[in-house]
Backbone of each chain as ProteinMPNN parsed JSONL, in Angstrom:
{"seq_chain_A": "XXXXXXXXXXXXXXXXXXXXXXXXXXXXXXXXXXXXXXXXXXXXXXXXXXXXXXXXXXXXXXXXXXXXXXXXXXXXXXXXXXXXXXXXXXXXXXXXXXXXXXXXXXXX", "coords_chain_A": {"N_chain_A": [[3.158, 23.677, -26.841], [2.333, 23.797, -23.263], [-0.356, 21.566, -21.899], [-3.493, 23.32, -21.582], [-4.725, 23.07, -18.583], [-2.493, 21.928, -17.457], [-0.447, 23.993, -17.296], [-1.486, 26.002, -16.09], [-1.659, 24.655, -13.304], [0.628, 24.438, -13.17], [1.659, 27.144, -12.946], [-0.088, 28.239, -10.63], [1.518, 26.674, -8.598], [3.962, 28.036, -8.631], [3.141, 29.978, -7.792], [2.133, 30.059, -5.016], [3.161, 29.709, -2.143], [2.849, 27.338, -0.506], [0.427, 25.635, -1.329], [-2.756, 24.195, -1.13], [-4.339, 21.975, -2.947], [-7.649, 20.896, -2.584], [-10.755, 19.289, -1.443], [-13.405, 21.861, -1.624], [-13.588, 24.707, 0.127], [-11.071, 26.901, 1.473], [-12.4, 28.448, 3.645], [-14.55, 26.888, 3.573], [-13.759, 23.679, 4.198], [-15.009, 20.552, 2.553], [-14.277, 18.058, 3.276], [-12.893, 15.766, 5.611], [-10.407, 15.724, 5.783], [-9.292, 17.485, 3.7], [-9.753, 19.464, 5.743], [-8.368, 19.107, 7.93], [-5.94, 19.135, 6.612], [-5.839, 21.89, 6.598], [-6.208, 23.137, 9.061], [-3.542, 21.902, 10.128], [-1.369, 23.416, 8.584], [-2.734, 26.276, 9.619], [-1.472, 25.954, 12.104], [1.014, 26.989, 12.123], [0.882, 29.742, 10.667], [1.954, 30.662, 8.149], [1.481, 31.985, 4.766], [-1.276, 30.629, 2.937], [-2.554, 28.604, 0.355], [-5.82, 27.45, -0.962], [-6.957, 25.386, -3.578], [-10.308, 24.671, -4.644], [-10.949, 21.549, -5.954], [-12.769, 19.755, -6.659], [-14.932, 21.109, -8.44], [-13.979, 20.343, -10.76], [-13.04, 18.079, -12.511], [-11.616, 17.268, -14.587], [-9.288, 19.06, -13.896], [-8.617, 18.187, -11.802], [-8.079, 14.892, -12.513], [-5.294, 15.468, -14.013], [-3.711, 16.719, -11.732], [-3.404, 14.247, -10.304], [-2.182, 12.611, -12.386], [0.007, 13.695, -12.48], [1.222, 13.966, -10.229], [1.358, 11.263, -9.65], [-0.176, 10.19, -7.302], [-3.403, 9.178, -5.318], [-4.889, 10.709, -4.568], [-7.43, 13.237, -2.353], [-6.625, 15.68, -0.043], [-3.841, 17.541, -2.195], [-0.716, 18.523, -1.693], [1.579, 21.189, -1.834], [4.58, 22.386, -1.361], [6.619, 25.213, -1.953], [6.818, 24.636, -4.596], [7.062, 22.194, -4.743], [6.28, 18.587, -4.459], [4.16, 17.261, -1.946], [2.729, 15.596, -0.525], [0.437, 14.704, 1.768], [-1.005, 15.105, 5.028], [-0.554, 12.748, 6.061], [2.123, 12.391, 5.357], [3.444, 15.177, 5.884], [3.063, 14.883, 8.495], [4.842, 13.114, 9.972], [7.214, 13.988, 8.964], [7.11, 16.651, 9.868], [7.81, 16.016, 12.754], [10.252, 14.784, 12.587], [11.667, 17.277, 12.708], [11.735, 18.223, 9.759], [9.944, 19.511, 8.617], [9.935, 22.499, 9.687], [12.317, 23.773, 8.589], [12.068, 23.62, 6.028], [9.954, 25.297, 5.523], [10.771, 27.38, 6.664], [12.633, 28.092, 4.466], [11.456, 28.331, 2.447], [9.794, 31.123, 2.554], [11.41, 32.798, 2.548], [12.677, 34.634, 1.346], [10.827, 36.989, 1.579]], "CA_chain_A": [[2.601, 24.504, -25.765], [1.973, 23.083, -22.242], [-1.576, 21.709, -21.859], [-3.846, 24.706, -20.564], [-4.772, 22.739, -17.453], [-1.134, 22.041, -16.222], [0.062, 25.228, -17.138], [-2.665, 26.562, -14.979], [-1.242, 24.387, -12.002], [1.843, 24.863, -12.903], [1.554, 28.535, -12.861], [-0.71, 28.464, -9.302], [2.283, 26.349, -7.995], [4.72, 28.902, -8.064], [2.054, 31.705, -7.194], [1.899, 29.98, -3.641], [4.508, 28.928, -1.636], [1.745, 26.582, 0.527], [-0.734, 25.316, -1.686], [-3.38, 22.649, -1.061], [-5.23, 21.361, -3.631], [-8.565, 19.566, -2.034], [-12.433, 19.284, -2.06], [-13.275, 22.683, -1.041], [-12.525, 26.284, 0.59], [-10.271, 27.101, 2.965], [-13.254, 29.021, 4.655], [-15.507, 25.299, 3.606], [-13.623, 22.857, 3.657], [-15.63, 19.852, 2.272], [-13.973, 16.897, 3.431], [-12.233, 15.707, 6.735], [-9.037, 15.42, 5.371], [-8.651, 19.015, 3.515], [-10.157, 20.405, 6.92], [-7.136, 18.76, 8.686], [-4.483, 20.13, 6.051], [-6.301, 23.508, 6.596], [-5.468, 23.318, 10.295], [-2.55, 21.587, 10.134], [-0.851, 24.929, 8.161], [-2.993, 26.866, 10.312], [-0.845, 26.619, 13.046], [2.842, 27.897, 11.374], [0.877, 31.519, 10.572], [2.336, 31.543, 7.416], [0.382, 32.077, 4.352], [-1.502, 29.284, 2.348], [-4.128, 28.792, -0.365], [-6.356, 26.467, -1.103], [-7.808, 25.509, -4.531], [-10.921, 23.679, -4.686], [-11.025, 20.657, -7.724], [-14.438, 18.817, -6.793], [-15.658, 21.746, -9.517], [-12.882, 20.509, -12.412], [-12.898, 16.49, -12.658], [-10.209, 17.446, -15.471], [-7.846, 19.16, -13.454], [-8.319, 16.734, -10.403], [-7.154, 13.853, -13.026], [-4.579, 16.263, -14.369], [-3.075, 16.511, -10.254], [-3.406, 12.935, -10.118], [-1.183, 11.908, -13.192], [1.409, 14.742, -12.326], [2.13, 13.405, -8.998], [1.354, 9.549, -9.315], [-1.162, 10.141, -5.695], [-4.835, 9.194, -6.268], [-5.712, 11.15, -3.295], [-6.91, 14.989, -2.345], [-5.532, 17.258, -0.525], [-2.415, 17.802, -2.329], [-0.033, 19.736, -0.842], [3.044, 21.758, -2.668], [5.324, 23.486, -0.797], [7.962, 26.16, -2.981], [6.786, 24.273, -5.867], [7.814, 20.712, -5.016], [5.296, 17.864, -3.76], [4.531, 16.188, -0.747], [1.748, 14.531, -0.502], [-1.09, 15.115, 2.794], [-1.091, 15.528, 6.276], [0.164, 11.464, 6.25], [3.975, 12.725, 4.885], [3.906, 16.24, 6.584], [3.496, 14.98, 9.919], [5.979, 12.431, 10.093], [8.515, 15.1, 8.857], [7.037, 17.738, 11.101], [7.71, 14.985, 13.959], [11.354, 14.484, 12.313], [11.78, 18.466, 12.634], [12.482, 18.483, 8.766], [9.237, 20.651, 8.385], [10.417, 23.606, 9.782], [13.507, 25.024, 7.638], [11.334, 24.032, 4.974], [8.857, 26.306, 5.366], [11.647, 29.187, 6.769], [13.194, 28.378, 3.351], [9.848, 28.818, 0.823], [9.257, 32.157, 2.703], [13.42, 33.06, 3.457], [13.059, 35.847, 0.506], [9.853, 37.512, 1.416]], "C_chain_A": [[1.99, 23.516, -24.745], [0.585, 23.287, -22.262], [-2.207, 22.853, -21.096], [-4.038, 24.1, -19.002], [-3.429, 22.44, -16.412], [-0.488, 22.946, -16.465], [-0.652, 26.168, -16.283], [-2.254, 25.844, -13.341], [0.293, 24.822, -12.029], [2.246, 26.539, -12.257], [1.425, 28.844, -10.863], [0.645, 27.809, -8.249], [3.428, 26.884, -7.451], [4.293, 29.885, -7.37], [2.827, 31.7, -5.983], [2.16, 28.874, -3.189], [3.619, 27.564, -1.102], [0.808, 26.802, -0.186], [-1.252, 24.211, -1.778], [-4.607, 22.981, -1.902], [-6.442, 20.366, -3.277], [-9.658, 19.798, -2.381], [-12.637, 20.701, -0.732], [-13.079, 23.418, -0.456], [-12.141, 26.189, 1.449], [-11.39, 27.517, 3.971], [-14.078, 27.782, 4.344], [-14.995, 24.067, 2.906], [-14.677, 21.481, 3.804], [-15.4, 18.149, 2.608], [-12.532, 16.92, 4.58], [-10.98, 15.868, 6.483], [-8.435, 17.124, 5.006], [-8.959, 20.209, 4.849], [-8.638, 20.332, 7.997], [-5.554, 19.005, 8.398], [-4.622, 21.427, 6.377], [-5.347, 23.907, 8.245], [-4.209, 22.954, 10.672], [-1.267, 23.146, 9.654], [-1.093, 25.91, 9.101], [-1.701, 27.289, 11.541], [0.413, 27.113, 13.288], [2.381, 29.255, 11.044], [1.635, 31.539, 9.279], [1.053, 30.974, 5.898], [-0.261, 30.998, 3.578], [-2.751, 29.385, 1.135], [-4.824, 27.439, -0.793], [-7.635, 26.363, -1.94], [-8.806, 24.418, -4.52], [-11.329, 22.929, -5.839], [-12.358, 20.296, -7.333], [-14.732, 20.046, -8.262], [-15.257, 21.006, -11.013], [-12.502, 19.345, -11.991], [-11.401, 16.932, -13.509], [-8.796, 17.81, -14.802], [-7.662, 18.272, -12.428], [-7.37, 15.215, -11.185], [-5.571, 14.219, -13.585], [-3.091, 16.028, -13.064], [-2.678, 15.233, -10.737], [-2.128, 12.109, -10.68], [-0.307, 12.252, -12.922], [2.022, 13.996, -11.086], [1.872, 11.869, -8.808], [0.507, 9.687, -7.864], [-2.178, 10.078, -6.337], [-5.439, 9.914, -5.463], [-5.723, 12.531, -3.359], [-6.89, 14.747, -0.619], [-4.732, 16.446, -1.169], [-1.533, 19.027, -1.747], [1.584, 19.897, -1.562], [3.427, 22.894, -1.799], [6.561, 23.937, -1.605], [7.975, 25.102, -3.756], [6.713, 22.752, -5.498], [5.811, 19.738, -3.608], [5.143, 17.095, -2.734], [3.563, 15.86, 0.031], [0.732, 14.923, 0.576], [-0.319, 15.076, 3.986], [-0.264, 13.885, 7.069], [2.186, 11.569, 6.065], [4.092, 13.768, 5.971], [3.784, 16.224, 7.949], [4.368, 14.288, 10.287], [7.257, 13.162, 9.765], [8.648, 16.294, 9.906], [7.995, 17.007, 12.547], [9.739, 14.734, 13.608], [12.177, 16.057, 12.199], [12.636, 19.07, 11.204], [10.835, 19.465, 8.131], [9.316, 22.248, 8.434], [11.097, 24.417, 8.864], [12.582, 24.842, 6.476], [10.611, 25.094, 4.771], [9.717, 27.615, 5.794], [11.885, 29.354, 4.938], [12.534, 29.124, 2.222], [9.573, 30.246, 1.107], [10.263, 33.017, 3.149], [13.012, 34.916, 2.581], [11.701, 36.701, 0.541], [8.542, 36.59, 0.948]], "O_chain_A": [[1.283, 22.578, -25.112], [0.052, 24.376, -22.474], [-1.642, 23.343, -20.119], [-3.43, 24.744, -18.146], [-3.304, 22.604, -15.198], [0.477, 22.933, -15.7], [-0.069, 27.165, -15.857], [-2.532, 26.468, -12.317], [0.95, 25.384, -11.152], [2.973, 26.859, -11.316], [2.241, 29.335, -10.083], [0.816, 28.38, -7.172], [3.938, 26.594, -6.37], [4.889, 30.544, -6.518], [3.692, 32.505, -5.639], [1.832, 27.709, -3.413], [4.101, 26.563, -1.633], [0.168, 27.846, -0.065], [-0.692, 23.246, -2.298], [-5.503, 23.811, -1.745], [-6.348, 19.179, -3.588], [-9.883, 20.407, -3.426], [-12.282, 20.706, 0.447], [-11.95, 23.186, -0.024], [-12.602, 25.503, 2.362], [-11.368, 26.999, 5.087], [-14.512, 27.529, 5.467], [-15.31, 23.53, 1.844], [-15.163, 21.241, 4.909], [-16.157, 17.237, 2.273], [-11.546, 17.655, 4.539], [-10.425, 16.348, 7.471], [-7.597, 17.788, 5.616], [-8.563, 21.372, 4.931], [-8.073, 21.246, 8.598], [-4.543, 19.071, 9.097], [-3.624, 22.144, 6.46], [-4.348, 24.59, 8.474], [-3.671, 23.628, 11.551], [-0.508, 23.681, 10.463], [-0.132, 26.522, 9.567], [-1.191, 28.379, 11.8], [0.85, 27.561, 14.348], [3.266, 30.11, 11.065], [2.136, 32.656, 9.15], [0.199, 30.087, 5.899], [0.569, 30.09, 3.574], [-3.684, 30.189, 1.154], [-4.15, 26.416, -0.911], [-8.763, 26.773, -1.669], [-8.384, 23.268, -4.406], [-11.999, 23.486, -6.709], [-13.17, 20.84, -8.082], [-14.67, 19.406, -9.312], [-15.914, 21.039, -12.053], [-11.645, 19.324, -11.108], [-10.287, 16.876, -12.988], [-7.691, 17.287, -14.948], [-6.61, 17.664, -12.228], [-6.397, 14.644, -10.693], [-4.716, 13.333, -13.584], [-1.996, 15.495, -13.243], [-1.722, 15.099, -11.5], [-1.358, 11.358, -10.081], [0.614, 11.435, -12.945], [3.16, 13.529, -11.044], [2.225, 11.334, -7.758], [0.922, 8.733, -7.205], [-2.34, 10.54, -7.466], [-6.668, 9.863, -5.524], [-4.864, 13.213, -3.918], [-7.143, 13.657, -0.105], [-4.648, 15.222, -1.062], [-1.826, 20.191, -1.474], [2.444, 19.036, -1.745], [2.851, 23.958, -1.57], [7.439, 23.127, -1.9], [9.025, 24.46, -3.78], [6.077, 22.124, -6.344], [4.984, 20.056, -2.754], [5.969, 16.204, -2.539], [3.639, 15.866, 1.259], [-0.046, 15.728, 0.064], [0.911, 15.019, 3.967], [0.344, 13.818, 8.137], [3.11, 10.933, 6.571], [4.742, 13.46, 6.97], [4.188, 17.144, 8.661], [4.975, 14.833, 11.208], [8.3, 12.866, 10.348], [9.614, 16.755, 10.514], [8.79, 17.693, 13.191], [10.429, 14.511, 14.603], [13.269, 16.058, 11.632], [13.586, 19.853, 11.178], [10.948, 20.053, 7.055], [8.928, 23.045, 7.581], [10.686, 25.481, 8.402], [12.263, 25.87, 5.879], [10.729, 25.777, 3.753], [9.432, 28.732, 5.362], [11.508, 30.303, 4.25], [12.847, 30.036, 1.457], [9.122, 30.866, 0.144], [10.072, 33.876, 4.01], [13.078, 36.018, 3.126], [11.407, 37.171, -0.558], [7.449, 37.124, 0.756]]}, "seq_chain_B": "XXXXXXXXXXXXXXXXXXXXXXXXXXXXXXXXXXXXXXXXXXXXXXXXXXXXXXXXXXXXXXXXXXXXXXXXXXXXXXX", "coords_chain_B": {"N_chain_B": [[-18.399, -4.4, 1.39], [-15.267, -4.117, 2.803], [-12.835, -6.699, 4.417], [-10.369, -6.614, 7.469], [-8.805, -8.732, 6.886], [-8.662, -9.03, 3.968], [-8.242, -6.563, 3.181], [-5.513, -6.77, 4.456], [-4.543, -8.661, 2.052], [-4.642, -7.763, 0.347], [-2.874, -5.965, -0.002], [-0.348, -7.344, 1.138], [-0.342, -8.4, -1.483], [1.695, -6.865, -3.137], [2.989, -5.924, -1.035], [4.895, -8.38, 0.156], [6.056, -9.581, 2.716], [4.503, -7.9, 4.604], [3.584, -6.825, 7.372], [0.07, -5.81, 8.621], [-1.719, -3.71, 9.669], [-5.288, -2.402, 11.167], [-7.394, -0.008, 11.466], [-10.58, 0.683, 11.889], [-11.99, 3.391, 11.677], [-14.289, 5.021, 11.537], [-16.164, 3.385, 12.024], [-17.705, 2.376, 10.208], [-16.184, 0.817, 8.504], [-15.156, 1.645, 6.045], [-13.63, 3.838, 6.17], [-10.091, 3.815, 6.8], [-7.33, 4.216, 9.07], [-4.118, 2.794, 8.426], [-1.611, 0.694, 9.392], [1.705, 0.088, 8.286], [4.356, -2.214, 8.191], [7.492, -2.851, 6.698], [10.324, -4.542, 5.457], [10.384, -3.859, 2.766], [10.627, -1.378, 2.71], [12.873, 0.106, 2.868], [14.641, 2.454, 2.476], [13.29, 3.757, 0.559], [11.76, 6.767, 0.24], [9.045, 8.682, 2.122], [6.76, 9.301, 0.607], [6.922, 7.667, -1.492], [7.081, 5.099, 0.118], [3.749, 5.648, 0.54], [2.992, 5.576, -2.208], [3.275, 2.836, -2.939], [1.485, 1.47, -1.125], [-0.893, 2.503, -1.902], [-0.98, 1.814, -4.62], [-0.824, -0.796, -4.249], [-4.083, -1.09, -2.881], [-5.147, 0.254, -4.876], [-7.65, -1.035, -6.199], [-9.999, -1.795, -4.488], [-10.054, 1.054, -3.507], [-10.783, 2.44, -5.82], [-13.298, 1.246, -6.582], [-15.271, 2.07, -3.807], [-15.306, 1.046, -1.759], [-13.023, 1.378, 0.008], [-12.935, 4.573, 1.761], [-11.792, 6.299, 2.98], [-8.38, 7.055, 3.936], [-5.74, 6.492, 6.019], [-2.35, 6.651, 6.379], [0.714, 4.641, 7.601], [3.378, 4.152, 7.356], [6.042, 1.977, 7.74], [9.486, 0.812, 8.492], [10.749, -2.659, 9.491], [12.258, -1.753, 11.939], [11.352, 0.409, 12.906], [12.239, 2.984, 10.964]], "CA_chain_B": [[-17.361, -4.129, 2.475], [-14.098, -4.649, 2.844], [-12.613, -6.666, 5.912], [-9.271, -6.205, 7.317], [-8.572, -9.862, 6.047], [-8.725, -8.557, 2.4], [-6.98, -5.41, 2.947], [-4.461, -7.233, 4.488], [-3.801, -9.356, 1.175], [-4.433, -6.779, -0.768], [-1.029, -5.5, 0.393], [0.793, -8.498, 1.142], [0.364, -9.191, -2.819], [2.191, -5.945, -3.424], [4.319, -5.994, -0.285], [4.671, -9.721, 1.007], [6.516, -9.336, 3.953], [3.875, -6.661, 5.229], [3.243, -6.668, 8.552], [-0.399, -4.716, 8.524], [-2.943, -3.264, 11.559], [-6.151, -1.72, 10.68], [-8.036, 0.631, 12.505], [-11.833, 1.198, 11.594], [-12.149, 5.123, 12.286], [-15.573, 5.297, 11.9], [-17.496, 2.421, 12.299], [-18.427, 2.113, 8.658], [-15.509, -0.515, 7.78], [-14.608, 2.248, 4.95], [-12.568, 4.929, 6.863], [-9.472, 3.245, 7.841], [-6.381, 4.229, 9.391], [-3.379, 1.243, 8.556], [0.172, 1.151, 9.358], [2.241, -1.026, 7.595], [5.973, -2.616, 8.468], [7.953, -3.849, 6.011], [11.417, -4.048, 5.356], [10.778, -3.2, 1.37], [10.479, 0.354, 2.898], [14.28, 0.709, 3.497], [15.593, 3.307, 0.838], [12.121, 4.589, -0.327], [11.248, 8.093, 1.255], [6.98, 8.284, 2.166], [5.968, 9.454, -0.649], [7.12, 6.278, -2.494], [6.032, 3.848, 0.514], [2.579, 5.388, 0.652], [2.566, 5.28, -3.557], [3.144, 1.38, -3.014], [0.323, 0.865, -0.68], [-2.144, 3.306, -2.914], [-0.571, 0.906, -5.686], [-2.033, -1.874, -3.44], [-5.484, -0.748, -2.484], [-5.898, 0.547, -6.235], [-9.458, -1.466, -6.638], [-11.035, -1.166, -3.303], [-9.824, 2.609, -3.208], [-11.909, 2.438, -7.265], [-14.868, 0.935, -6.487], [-15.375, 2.998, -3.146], [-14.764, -0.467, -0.578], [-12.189, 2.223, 0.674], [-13.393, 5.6, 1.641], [-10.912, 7.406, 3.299], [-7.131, 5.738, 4.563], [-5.139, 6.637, 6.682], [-1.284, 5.723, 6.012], [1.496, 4.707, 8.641], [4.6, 2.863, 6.669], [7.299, 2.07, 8.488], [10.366, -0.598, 8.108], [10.921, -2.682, 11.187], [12.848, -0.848, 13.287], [10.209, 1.856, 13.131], [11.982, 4.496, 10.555]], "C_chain_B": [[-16.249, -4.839, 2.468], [-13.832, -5.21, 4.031], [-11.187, -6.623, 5.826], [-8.455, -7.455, 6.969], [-7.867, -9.204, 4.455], [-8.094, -7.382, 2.141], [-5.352, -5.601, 2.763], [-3.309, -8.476, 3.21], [-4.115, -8.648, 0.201], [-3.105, -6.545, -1.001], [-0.379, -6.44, 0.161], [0.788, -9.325, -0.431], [0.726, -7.974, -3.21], [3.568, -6.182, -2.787], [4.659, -7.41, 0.68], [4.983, -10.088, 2.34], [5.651, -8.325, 4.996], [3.755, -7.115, 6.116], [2.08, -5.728, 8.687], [-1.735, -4.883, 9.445], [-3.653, -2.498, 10.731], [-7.054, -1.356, 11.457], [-9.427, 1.24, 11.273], [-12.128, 2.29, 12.244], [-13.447, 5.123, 12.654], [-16.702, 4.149, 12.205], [-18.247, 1.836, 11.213], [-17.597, 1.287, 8.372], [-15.341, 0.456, 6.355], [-13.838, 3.306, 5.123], [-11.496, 4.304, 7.691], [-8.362, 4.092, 7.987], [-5.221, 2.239, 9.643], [-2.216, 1.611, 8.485], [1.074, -0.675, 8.76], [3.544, -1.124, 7.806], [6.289, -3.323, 7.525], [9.501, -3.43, 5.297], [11.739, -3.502, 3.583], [11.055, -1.885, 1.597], [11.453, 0.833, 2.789], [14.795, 1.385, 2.104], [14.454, 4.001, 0.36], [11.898, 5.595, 1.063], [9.826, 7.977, 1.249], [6.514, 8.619, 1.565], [6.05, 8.174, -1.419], [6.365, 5.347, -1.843], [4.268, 4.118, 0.372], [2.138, 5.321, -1.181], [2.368, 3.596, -3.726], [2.084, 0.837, -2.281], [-0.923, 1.569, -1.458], [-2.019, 2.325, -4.202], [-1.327, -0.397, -5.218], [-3.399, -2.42, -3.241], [-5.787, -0.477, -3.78], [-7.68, 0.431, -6.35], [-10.196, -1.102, -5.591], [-11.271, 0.141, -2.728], [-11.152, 3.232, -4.708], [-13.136, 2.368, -7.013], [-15.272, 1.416, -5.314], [-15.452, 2.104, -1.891], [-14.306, 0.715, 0.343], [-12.94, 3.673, 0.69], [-12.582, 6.928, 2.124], [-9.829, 6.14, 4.485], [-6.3, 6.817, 5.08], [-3.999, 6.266, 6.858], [-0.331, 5.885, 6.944], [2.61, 3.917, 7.483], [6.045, 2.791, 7.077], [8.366, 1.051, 8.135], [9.825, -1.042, 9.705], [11.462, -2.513, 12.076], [12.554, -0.02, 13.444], [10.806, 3.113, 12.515], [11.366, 4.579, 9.381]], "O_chain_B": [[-16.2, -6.033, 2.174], [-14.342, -4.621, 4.983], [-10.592, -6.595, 4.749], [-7.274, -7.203, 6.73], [-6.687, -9.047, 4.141], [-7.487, -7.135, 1.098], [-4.479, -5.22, 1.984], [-2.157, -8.901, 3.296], [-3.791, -9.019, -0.927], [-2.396, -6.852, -1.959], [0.221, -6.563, -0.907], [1.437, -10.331, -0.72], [-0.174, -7.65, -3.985], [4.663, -6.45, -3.281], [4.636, -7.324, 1.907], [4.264, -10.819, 3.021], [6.127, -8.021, 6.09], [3.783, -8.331, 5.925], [2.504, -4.592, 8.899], [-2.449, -5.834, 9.763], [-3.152, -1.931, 9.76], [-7.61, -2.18, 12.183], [-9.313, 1.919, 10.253], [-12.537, 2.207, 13.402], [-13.82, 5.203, 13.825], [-17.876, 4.263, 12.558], [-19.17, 1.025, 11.274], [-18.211, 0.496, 7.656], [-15.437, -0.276, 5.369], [-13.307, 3.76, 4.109], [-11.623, 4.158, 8.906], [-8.235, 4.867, 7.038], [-5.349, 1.236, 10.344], [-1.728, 2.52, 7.813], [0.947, -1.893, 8.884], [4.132, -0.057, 7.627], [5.661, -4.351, 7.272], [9.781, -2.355, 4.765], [12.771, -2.985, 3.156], [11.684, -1.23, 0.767], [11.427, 2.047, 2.588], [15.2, 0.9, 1.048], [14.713, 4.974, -0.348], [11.871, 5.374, 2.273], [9.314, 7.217, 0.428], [5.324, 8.342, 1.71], [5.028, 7.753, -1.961], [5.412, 4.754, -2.349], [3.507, 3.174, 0.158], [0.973, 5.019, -1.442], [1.513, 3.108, -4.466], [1.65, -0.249, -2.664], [-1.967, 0.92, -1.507], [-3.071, 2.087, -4.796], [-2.291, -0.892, -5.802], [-3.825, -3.57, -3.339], [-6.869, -0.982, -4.081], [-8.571, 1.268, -6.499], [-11.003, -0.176, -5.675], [-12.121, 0.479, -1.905], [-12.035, 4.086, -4.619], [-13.972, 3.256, -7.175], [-16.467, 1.234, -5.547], [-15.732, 2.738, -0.874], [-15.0, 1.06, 1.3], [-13.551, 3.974, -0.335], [-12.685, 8.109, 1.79], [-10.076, 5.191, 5.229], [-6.228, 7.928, 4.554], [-4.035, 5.306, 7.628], [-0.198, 7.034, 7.364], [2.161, 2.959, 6.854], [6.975, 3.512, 6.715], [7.954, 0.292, 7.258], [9.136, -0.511, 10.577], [11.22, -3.102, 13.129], [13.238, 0.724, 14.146], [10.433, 4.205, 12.942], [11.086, 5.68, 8.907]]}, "name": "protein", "num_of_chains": 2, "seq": "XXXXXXXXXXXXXXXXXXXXXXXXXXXXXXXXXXXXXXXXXXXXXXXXXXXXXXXXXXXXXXXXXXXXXXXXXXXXXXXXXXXXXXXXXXXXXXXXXXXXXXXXXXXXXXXXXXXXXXXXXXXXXXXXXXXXXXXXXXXXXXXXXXXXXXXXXXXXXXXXXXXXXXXXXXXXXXXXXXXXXXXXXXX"}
């Protein structure tokens, strides 16, 4: 049986198509960086969530090992990983952001 | 504190060929923005190059030298 903590991300990963993992809420975020993934999403309108680890050292090391990054945010789009606002703008900028995000949200 | 001396061989004993610029965001010498050229980049997508400079920084990212980075990684013909 998959540990409870990555079956618990695993799980949240499919929930939601656009999820960032950082130091606090979407309504406070706690650190410049998850404030700048917040807005960064912000401005595509489509939907997003955002779990805060500062509470859960465990699952923050948990993230960490799963994706080889020592850094928060994380950011998973339709399951798959891709790292902060350092990857997703250089792709945005390479207009390989787009279909992505039609694709994660193609079926409703 | 870290200077951009020591960043810069931080890297270049990872990636030797680096080519690397460092921008002090805030004024603290622990918030940087750094872009890095180097032709190891060619074939790795940015998730990999910025795993090799996080692979890099490791200690000064540990002991809190580093406080927040900022990653550019490019080859040299800028893709």
């Amino acid at each position: 049986m998959a540990d409870p903590i990555e079956q618990e991300i695993q799980d949240e990963i499919k929930k939601h198509k656009i999820l960032i993992y950082g130091k606090g809420t979407k309504a406070l975020p706690m650190c410049g960086f998850t404030r700048e993934t917040v807005q960064f999403f912000d401005k595509y309108g489509y939907p997003y969530e955002v779990v805060d680890v500062l509470p859960n050292p465990a699952k923050r090391e948990a993230l960490t090992k799963m994706t080889n990054w020592p850094t928060l945010p994380k950011v998973f789009i339709n399951g798959h990983f891709y790292g902060d606002t350092d990857i997703l703008e250089p792709m945005e900028k390479k207009g390989e952001l787009e279909p992505l995000l039609k694709e994660a949200f193609k079926n409703g | 504190m870290i200077t951009t001396d020591m960043l810069t061989n931080y890297i270049q004993r990872i990636i030797p060929d680096a080519k690397v610029s460092v921008t002090d965001r805030t004024g603290t010498m622990d918030h940087f923005s750094i872009r890095v050229v180097s032709d190891l980049f060619k074939g790795k997508n940015l998730l990999d190059r910025h795993r090799l400079i996080y692979h890099a920084l490791d200690e000064p990212m540990k002991d809190g030298r580093i406080h927040a980075l900022e990653i550019k990684a490019e080859t040299t013909d800028g893709t």
